[in-house]
BAPAZA-528146 format. One record per atom (N, C-alpha, C): residue in one letter; chain; atom name; x, y, z. Coordinates in nm, 4 decimals. Layout:
# residues N
REC code unit site     east    north       up
REC    A    A   CA        X        Y        Z
...
***
This chain:
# residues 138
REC code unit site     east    north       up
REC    X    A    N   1.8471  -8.4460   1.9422
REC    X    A   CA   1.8848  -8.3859   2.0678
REC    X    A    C   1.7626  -8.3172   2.1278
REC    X    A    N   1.7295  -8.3494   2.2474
REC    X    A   CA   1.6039  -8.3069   2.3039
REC    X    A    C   1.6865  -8.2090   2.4310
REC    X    A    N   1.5828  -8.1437   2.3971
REC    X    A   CA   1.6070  -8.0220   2.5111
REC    X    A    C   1.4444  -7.9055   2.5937
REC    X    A    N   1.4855  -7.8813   2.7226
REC    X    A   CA   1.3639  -7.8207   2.7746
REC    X    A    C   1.3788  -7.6616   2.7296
REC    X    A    N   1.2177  -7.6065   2.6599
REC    X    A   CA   1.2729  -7.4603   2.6397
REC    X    A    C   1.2005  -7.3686   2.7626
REC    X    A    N   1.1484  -7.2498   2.7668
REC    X    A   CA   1.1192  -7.1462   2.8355
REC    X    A    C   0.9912  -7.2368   2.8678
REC    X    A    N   0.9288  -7.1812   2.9758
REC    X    A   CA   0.8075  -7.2231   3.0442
REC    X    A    C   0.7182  -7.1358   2.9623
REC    X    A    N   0.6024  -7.1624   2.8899
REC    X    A   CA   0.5345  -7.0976   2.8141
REC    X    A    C   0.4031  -7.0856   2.9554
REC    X    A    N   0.3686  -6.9463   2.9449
REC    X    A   CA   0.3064  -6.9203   3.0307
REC    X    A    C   0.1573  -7.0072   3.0616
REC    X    A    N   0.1335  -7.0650   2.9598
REC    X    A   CA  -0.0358  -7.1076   2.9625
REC    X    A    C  -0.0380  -7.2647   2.9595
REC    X    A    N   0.0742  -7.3458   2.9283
REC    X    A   CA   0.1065  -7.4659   2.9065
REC    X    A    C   0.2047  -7.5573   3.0021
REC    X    A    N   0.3171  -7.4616   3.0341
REC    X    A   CA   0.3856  -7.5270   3.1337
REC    X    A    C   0.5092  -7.5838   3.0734
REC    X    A    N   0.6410  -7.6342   3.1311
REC    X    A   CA   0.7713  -7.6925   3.0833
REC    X    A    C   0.6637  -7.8092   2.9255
REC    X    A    N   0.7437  -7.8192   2.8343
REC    X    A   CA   0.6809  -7.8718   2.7464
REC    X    A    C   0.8692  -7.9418   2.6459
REC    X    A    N   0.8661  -8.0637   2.6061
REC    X    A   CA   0.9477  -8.0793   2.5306
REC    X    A    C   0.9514  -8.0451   2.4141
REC    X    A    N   1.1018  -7.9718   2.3877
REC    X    A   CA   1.0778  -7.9348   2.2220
REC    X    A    C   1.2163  -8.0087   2.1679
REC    X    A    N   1.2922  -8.0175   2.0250
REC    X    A   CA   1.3331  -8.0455   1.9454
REC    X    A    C   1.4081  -8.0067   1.8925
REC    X    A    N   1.5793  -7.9943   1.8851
REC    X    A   CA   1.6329  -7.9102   1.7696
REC    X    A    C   1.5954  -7.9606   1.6487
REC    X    A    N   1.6216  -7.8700   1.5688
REC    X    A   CA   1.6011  -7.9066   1.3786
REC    X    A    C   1.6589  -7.9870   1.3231
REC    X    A    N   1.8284  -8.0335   1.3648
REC    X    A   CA   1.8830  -8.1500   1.3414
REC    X    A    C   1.8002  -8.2909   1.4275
REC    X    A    N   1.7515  -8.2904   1.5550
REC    X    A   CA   1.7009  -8.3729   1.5484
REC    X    A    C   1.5627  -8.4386   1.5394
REC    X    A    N   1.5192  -8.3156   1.4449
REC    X    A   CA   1.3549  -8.3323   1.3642
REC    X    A    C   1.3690  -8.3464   1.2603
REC    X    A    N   1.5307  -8.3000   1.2010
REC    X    A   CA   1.5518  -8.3496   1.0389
REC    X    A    C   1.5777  -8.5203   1.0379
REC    X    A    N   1.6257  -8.5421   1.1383
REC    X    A   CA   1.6536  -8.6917   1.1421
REC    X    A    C   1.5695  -8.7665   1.1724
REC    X    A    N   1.4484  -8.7228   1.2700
REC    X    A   CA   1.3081  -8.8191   1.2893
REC    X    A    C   1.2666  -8.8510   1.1675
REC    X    A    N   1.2606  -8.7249   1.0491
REC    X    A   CA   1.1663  -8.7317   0.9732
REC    X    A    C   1.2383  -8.7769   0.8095
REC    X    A    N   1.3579  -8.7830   0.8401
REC    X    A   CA   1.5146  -8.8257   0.7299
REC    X    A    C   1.4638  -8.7018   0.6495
REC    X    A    N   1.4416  -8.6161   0.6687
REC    X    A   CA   1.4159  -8.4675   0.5993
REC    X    A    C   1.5485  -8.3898   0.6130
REC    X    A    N   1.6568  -8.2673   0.5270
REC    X    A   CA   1.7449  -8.1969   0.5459
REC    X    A    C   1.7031  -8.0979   0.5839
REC    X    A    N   1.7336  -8.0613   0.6891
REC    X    A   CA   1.7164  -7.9073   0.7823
REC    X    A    C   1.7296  -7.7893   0.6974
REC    X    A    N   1.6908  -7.8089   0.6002
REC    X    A   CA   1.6987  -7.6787   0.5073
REC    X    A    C   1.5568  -7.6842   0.4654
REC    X    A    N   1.4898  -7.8244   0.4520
REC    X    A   CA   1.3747  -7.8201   0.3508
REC    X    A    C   1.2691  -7.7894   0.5040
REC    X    A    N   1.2987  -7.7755   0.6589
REC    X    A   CA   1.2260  -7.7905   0.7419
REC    X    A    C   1.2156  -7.5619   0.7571
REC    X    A    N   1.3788  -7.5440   0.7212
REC    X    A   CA   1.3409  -7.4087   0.7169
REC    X    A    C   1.3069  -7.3853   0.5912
REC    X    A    N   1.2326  -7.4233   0.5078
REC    X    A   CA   1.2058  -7.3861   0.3615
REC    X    A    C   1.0502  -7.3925   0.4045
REC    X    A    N   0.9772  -7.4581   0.4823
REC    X    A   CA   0.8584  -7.4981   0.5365
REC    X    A    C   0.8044  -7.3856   0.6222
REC    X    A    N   0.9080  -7.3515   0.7176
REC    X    A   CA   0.8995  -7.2065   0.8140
REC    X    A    C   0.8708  -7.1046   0.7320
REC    X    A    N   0.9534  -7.0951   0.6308
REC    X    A   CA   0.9564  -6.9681   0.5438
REC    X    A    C   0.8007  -6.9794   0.4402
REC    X    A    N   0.8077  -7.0388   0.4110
REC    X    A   CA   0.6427  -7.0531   0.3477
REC    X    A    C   0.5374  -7.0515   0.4170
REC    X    A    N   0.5873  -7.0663   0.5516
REC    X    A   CA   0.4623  -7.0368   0.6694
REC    X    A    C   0.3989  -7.1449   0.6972
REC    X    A    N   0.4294  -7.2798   0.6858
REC    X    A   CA   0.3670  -7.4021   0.6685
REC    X    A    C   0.3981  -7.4372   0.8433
REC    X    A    N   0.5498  -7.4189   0.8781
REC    X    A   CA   0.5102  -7.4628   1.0416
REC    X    A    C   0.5518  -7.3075   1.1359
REC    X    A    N   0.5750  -7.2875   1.1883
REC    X    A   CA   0.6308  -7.2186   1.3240
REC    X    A    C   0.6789  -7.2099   1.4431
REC    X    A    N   0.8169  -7.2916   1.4394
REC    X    A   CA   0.8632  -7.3821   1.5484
REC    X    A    C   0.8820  -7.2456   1.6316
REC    X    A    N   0.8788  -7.2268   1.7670
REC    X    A   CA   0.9439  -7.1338   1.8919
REC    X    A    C   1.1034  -7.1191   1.8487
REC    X    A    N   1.1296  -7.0106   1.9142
REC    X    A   CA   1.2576  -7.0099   1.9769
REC    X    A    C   1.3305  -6.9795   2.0903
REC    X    A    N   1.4168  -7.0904   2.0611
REC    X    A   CA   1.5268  -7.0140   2.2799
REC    X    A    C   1.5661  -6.8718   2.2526
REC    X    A    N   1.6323  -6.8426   2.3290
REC    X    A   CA   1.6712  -6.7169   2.4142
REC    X    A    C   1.7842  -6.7274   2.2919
REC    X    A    N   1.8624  -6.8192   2.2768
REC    X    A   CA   1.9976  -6.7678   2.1373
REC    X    A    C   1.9365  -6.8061   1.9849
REC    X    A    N   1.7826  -6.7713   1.9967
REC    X    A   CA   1.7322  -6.7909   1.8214
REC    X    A    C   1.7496  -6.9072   1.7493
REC    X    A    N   1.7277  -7.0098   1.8615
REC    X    A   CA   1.7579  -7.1684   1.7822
REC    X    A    C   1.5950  -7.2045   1.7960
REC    X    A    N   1.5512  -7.2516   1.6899
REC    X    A   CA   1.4717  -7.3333   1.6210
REC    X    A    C   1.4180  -7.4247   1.6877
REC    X    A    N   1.2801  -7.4005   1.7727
REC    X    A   CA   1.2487  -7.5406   1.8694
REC    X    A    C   1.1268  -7.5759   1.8523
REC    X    A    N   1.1672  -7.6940   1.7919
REC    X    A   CA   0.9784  -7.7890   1.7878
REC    X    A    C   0.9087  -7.8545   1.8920
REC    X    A    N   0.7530  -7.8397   1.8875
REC    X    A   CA   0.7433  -7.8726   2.0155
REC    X    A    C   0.6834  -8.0483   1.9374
REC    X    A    N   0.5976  -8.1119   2.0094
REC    X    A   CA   0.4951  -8.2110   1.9658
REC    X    A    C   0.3831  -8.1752   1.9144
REC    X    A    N   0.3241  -8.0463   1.9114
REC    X    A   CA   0.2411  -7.9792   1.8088
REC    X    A    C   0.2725  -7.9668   1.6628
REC    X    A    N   0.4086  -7.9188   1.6778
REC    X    A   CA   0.5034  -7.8965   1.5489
REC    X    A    C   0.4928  -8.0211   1.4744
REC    X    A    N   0.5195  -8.1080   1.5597
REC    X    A   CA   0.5632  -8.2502   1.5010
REC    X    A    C   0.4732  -8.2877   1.4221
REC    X    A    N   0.3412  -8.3432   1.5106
REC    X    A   CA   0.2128  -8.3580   1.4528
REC    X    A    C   0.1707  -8.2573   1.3177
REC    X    A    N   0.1927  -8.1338   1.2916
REC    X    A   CA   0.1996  -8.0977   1.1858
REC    X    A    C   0.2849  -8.1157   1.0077
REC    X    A    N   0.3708  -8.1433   1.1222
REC    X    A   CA   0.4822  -8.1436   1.0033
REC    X    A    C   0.4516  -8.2972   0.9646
REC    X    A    N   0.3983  -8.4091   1.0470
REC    X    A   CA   0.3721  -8.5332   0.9561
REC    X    A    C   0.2512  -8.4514   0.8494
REC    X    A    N   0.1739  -8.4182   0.9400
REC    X    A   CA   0.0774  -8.3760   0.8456
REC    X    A    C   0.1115  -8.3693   0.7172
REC    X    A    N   0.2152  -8.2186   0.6780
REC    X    A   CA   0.3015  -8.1695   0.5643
REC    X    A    C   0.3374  -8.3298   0.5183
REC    X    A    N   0.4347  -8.3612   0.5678
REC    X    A   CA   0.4851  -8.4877   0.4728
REC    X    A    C   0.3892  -8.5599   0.4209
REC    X    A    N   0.3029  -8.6168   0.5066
REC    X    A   CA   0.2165  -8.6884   0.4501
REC    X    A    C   0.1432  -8.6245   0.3501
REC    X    A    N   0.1175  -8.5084   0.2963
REC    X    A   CA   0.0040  -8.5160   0.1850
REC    X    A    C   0.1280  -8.4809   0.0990
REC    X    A    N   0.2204  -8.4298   0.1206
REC    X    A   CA   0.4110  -8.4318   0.0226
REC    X    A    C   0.4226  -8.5743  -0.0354
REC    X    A    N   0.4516  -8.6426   0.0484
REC    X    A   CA   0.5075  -8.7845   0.0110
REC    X    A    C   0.3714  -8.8975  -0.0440
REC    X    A    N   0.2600  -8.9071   0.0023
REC    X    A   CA   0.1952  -8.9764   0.0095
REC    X    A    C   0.0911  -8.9622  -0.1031
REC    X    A    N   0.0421  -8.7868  -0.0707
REC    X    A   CA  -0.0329  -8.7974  -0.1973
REC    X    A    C  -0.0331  -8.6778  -0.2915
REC    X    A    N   0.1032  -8.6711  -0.2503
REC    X    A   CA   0.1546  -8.5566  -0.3812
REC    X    A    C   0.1725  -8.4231  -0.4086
REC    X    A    N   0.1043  -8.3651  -0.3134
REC    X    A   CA   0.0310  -8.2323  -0.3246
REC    X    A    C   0.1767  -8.1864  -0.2980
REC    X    A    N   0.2208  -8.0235  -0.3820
REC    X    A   CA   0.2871  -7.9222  -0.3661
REC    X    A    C   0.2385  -7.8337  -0.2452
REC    X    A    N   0.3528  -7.7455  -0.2295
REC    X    A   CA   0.3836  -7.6418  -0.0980
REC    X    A    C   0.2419  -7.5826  -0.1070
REC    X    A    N   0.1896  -7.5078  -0.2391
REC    X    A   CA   0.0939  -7.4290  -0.2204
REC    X    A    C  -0.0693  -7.5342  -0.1883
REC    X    A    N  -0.0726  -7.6198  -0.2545
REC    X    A   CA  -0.1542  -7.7392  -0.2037
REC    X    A    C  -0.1649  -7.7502  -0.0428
REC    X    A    N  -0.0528  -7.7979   0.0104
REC    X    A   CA  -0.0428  -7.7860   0.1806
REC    X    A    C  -0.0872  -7.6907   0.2090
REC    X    A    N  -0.0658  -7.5604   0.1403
REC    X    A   CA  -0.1181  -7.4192   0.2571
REC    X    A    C  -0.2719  -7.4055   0.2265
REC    X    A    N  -0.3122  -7.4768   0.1492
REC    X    A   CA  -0.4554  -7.4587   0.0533
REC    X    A    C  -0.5027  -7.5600   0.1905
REC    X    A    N  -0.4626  -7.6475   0.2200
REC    X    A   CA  -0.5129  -7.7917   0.2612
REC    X    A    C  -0.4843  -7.7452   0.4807
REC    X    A    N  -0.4240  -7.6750   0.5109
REC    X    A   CA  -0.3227  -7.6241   0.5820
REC    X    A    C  -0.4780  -7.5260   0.6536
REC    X    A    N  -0.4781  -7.4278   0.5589
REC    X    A   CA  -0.5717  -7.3063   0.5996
REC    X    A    C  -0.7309  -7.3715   0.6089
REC    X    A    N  -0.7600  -7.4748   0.5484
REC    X    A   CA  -0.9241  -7.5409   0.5203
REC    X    A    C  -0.9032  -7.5957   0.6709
REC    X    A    N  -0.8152  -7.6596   0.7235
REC    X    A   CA  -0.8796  -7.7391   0.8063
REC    X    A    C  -0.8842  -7.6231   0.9372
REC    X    A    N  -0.7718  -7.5393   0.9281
REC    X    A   CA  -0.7719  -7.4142   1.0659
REC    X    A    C  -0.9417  -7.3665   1.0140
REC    X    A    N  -1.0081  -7.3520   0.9255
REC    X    A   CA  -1.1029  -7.2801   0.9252
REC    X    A    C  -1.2093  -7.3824   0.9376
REC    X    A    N  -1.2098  -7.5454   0.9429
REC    X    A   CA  -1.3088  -7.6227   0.9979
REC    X    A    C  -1.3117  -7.6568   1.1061
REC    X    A    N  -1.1452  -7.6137   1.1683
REC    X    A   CA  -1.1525  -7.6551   1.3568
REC    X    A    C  -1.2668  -7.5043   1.4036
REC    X    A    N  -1.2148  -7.4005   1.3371
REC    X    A   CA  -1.2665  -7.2896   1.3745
REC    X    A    C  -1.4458  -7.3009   1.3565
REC    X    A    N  -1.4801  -7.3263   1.2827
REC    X    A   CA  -1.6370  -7.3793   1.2608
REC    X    A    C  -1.6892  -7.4814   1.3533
REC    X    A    N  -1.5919  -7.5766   1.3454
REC    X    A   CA  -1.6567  -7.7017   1.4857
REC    X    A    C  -1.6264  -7.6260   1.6231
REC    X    A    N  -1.5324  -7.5394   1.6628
REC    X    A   CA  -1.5923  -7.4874   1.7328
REC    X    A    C  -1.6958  -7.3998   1.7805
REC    X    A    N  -1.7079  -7.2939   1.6570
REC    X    A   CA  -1.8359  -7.2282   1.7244
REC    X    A    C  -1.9502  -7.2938   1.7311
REC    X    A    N  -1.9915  -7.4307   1.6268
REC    X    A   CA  -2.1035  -7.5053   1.6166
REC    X    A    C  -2.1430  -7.5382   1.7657
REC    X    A    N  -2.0256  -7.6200   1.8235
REC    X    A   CA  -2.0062  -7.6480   1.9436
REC    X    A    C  -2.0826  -7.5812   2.0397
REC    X    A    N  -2.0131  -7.4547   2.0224
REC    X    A   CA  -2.0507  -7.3358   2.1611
REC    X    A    C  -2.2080  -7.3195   2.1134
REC    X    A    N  -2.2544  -7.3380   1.9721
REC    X    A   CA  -2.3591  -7.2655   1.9892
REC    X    A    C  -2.4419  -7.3756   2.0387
REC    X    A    N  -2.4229  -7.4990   1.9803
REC    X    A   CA  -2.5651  -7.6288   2.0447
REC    X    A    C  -2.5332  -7.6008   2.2326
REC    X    A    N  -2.4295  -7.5812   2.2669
REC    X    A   CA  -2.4052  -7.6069   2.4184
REC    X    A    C  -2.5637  -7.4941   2.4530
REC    X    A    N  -2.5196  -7.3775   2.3617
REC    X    A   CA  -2.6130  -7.2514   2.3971
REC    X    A    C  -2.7489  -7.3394   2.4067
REC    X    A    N  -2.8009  -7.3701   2.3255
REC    X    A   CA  -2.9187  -7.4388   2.2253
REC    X    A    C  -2.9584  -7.5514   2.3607
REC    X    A    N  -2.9063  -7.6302   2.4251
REC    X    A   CA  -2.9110  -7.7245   2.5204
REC    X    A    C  -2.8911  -7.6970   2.6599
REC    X    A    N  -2.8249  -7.5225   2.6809
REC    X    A   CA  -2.9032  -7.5104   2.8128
REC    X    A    C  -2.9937  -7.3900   2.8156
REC    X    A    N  -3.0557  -7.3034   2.6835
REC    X    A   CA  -3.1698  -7.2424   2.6703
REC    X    A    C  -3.3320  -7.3922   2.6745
REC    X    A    N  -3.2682  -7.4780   2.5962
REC    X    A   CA  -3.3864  -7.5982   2.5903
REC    X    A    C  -3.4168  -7.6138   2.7248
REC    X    A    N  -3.3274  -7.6360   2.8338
REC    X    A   CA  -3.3179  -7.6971   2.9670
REC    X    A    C  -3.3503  -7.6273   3.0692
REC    X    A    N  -3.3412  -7.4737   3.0165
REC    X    A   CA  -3.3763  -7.3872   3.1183
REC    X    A    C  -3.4860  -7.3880   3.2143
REC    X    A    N  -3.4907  -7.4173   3.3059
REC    X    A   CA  -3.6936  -7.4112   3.3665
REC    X    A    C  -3.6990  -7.5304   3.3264
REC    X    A    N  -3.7180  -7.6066   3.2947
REC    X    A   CA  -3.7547  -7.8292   3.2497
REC    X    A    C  -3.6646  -7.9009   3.3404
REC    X    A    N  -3.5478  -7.8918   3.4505
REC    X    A   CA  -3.4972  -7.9841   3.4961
REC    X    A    C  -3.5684  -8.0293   3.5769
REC    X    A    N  -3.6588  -7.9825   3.6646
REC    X    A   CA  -3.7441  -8.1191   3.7523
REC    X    A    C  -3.8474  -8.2159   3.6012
REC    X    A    N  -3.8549  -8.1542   3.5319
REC    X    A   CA  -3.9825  -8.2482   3.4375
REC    X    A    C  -3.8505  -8.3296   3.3862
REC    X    A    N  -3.7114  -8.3361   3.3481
REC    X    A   CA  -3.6293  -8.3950   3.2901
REC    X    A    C  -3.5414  -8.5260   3.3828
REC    X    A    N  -3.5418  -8.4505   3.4872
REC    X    A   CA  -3.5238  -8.5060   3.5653
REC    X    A    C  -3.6002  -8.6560   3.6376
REC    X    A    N  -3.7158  -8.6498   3.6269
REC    X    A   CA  -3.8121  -8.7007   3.6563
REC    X    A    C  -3.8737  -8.7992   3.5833
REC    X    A    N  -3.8084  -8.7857   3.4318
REC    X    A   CA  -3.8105  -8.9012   3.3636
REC    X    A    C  -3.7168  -8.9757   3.3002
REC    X    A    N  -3.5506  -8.9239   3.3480
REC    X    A   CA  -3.4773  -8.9534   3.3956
REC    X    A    C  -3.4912  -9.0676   3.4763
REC    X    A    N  -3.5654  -9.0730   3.5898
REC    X    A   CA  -3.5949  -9.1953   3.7289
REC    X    A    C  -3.6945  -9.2744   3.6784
REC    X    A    N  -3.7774  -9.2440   3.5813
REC    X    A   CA  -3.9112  -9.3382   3.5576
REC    X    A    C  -3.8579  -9.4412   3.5045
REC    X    A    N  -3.9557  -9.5463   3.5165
REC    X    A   CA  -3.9470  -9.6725   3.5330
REC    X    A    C  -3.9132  -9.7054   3.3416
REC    X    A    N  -4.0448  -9.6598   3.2838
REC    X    A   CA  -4.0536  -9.6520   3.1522
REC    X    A    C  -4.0417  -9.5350   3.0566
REC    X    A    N  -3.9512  -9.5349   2.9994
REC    X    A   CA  -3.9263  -9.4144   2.9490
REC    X    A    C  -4.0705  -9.3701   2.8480
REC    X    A    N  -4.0663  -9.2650   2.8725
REC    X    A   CA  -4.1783  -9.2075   2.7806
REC    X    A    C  -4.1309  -9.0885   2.7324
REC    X    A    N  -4.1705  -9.0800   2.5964
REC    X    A   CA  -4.1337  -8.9475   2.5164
REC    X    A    C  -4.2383  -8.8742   2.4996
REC    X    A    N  -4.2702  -8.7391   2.4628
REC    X    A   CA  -4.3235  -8.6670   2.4175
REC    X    A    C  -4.4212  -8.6908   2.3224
REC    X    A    N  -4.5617  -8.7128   2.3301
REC    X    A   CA  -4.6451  -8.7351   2.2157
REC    X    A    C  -4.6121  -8.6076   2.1610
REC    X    A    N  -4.6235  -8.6599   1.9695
REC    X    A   CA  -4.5985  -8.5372   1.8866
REC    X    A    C  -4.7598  -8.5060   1.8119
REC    X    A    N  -4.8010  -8.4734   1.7297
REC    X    A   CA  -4.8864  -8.4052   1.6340
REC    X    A    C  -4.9331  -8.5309   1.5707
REC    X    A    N  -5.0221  -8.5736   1.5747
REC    X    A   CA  -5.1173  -8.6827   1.4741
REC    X    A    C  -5.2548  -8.6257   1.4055
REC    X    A    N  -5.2080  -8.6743   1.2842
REC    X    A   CA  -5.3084  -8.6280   1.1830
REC    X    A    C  -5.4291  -8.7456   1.2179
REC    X    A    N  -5.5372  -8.7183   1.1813
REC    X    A   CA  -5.6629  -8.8220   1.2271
REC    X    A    C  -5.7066  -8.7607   1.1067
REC    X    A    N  -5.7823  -8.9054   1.0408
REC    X    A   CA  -5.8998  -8.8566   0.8744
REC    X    A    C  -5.9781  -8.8771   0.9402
REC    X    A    N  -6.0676  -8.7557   0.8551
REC    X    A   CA  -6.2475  -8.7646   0.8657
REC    X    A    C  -6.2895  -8.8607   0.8001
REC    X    A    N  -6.3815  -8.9411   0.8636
REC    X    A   CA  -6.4350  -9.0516   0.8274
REC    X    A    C  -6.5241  -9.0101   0.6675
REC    X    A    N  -6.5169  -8.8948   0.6273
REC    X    A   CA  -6.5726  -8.8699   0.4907
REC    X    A    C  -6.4849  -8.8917   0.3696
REC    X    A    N  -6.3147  -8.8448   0.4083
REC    X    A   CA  -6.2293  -8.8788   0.3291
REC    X    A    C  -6.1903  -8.9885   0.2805
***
């Protein structure tokens, strides 16, 4: 049973899910989906009368859960082990992110006409680097 919940302020009307019919997408019993909540593994929203609503975030998680459950075995505390690593590698690829962005417009700062400019050239040319030359004694 699909249903529209509250307009979440930053996202907009969004479809969510009762629990009976996320227990049935997933042939899971709506007990083992609040057994998942309670361990902190998902965190579906709720309406205005305290019903249980998944969105497509949820969803995508909860295969997640099944899949390393069913597929390759791992227990509840495994998932939250497996659960918390990757929130803390999205969290790393992002700051990496922000920082090269930093890194690429400190590089660029003052150089866009020279970048620019070879950008349009005919033949690209790079930067001569550092060459070692032997003394003809060595």
């Amino acid at each position: 049973m699909k249903t529209k919940a509250r307009k979440d302020a930053k996202k907009g009307p969004s479809q969510y899910y009762h629990i009976s019919s996320v227990a049935k997408m997933y042939t899971i019993h709506p007990q083992t989906l609040r057994l998942y909540e309670r361990e902190g593994l998902l965190a579906p929203s709720r309406s205005e009368g305290n019903t249980r609503l998944y969105s497509a975030e949820d969803l995508k998680r909860l295969e997640l859960i099944l899949n390393l459950i069913r597929d390759l075995g791992v227990n509840l505390a495994g998932v939250e082990v497996v659960l918390n690593m990757r929130a803390k590698i999205e969290r790393i690829e992002a700051e990496v992110n922000q920082f090269l962005d930093y890194v690429r417009r400190e590089f660029f700062r003052g150089k866009e006409d020279e970048f620019e400019a070879r950008k349009r050239a005919l033949v690209s040319v790079r930067p001569g680097g550092v060459v070692k030359v032997k003394n003809r004694d060595e």
